[in-house]
ZAKE-156757 format. One line per field, with one value per residue (C-alpha): x negated, y negated, z negated; residue in one letter; residue number from 1. Coordinates in steps of 0.1 Angstrom, whole numbers, plus 5000, padded with zeros to 4 digits. Each point is the difference from the previous one (the first is absolute). Example, Ala and Ser with C-alpha at 12.3 -4.5 7.8 and 13.67 -1.06 7.14 Angstrom:
px <- [4877	4986]
py <- [5045	4966]
pz <- [4922	5007]
resn <- [a	s]
resi <- [1	2]
END
This chain:
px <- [6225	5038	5006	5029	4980	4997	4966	4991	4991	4985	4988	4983	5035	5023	4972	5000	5038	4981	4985	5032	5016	4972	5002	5040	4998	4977	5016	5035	5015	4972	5019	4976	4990	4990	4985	4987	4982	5011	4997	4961	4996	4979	4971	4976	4991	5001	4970	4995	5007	5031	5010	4986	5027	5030	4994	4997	5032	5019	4988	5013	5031	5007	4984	5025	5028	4991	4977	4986	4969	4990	4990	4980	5019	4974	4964	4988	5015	4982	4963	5003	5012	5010	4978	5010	5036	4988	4985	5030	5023	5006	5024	4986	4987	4997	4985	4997	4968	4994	5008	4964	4994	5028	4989	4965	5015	5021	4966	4996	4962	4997	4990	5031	5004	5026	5015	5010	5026	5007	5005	4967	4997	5002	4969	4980	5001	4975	5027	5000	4966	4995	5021	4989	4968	5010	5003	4985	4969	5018	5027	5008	5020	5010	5023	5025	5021	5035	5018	5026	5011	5006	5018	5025	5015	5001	5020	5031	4983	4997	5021	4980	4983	4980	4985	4990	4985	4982	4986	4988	4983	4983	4987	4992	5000	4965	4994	4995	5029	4991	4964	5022	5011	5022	5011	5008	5027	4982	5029	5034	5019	4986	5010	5036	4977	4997	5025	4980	4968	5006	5016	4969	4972	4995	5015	4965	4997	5014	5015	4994	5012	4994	5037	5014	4964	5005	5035	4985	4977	5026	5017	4975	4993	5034	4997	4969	5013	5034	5018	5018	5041	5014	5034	5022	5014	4986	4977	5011	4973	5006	4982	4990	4977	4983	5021	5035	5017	5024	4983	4974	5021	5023	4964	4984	5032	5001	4960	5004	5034	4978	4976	5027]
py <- [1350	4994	4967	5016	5026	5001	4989	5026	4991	5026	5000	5023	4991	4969	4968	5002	4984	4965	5004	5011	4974	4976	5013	4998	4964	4992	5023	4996	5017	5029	5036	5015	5034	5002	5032	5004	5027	5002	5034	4999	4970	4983	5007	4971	5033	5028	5010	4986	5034	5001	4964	5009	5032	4975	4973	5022	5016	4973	4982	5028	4995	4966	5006	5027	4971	4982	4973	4977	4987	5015	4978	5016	4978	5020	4984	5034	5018	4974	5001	5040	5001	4974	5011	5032	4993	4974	5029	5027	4972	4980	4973	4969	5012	4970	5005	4981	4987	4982	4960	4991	4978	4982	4995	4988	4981	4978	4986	4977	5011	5000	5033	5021	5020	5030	5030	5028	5021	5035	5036	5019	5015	4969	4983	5031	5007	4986	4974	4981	4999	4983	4978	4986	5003	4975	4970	5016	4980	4961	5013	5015	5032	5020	5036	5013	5026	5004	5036	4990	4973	5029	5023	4976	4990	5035	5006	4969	4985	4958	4990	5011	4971	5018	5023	4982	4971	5030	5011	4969	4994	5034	4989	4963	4990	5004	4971	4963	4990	4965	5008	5019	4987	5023	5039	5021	5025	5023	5027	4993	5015	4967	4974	5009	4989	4961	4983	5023	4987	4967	4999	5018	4977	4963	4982	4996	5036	5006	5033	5014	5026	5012	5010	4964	5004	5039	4990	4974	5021	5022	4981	4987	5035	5003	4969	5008	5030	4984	5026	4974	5005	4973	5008	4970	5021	5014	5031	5032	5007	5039	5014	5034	5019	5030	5003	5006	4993	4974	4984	4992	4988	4983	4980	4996	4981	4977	4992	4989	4980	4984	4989	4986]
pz <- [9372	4993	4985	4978	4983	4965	4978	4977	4967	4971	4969	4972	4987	4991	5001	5035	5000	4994	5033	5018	4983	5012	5038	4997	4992	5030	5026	4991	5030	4996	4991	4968	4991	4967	4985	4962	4989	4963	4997	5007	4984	4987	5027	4980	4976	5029	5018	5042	5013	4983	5009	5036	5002	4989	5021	5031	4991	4996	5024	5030	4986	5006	5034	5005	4986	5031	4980	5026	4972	4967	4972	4972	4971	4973	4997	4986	5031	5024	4980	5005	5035	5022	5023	5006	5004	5026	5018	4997	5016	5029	4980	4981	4963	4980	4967	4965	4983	4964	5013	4991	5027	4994	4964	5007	5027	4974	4985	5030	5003	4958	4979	4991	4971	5009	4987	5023	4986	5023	4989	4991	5036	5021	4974	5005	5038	5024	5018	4969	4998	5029	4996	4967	5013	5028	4968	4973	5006	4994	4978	4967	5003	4976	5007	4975	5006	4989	5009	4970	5024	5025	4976	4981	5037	5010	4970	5001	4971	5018	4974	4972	4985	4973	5020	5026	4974	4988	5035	5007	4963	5003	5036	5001	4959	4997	5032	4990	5025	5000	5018	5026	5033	5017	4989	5031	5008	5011	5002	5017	4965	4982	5025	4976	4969	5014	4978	4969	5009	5005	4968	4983	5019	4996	5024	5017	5014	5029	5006	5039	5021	5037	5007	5019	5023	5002	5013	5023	5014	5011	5017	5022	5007	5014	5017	5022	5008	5011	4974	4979	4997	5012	4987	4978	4976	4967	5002	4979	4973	4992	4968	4998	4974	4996	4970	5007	4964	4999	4971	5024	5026	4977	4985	5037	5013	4966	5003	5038	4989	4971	5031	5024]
resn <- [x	x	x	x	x	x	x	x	x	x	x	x	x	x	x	x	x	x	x	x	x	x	x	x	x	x	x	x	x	x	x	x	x	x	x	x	x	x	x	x	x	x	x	x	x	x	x	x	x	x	x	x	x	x	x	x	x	x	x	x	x	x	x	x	x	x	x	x	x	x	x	x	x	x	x	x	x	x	x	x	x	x	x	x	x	x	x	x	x	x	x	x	x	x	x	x	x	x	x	x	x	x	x	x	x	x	x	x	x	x	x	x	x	x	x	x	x	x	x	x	x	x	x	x	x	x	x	x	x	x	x	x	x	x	x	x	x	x	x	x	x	x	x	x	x	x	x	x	x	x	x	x	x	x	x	x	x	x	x	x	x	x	x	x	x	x	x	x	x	x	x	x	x	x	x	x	x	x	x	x	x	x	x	x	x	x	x	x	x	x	x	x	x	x	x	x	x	x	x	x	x	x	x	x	x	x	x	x	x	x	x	x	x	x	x	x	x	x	x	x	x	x	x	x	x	x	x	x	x	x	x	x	x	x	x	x	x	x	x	x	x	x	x	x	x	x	x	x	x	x	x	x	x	x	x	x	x	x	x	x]
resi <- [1	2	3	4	5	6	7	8	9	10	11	12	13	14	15	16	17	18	19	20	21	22	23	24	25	26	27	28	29	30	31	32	33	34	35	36	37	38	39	40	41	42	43	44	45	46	47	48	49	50	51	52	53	54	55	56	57	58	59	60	61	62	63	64	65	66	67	68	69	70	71	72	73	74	75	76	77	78	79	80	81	82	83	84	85	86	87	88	89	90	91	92	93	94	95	96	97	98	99	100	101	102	103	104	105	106	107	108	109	110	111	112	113	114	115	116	117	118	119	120	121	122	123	124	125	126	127	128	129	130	131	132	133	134	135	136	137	138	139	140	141	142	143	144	145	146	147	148	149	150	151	152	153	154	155	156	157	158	159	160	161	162	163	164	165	166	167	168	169	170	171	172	173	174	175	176	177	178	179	180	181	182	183	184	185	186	187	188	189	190	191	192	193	194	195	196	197	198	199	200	201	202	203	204	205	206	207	208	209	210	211	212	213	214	215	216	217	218	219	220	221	222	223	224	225	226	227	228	229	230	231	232	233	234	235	236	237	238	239	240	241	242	243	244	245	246	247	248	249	250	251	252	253	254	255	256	257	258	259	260]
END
């Protein structure tokens, strides 16, 4: 495997920047593909053999880029078919999951009440349900899904307080916050909602996501299999997109700067 290959990145379209963002900060010297997939998006509302057909054809071509690892930055795309992808080819496929563990893990061994918060696809397909499964039994956990979320990224609207104040009333006003423990991002596109939800929440819910671990993981990948670039300087992060408009380059370059 050449050490100064790319890692490919992709997205259902512009949330996924939070996870190059997070892999760019751990693996400076790392060059990035990153790939949205705006003009399919959102895949939370599509059905899996749709999803199935765009992450297969986006993911042969970042292979054809020269991409040395895929990473599935999309928890809908990884519930539908992480496997698969692992199958079609040879190079590391690391996928994204709801950070539940991570959430149940903060109780120390104690009873934690948690909202997941994903696109409709991700809470319906069987991955998730084994993983709640896993800690439904000692914990409280509650699913909410948010495709809003999804849509006012997709269209430049970040710095739109009233509608997102609105999202989030519509989806978490009728929740007694102060019985909850943790709300998860369960969807790379709301990892750019953290400030919001903090905000919105009492300062005793904790707001998790799996993108610094999704990172991690990564990169102990690369490790083991001696694939890591050892160069000093900065790695290139290039952003590409299904849709070619320069509105939506011009937003995808100012929501990874807003992350750097």
């Amino acid at each position: 495997m050449d050490r100064e290959a790319p890692i490919g990145i992709f997205d259902s379209g512009l949330g996924g920047l939070t996870v190059a963002a997070a892999v760019h900060a751990l693996l400076p010297s790392e060059d990035i593909l990153f790939y949205g997939d705006s003009a399919h998006a959102p895949y939370g509302i599509k059905s899996p053999e749709a999803v199935r057909e765009r992450c297969f054809t986006i993911g042969d071509h970042l292979l054809d880029q020269g991409a040395k690892a895929i990473v599935i930055a999309c928890n809908t795309a990884t519930s539908v078919c992480v496997d698969d992808l692992r199958k079609r080819y040879k190079v590391p496929v690391v996928g994204m999951e709801p950070a539940l563990k991570l959430a149940c893990d903060r109780g120390g061994g104690r009873p934690q009440r948690i909202i997941v918060a994903a696109t409709p696809l991700t809470l319906k397909e069987d991955k998730f349900a084994r993983l709640m499964a896993r800690f439904q039994a000692d914990h409280t956990i509650m699913t909410q899904p948010c495709p809003d979320l999804v849509t006012i990224v997709e269209s430049g609207r970040l710095d739109d307080p009233d509608a997102i104040r609105q999202a989030l009333d519509r989806y978490f006003g009728g929740y007694d916050l102060t019985q909850v423990d943790s709300i998860v991002l369960g969807c790379t596109h709301f990892v750019f909602y953290r400030r919001n939800f903090e905000r919105y929440c009492p300062s005793s819910v904790a707001i998790v996501d799996g993108n610094e671990g999704t990172a991690r993981h990564l990169r102990d990948l690369l490790e083991e299999r001696g694939a890591l670039n050892q160069a000093t300087s900065r790695g290139r992060v290039a952003i590409g997109n299904s849709d070619p408009s320069p509105r939506l380059e011009s937003l995808s370059r100012q929501l990874f700067k807003r992350l750097s």
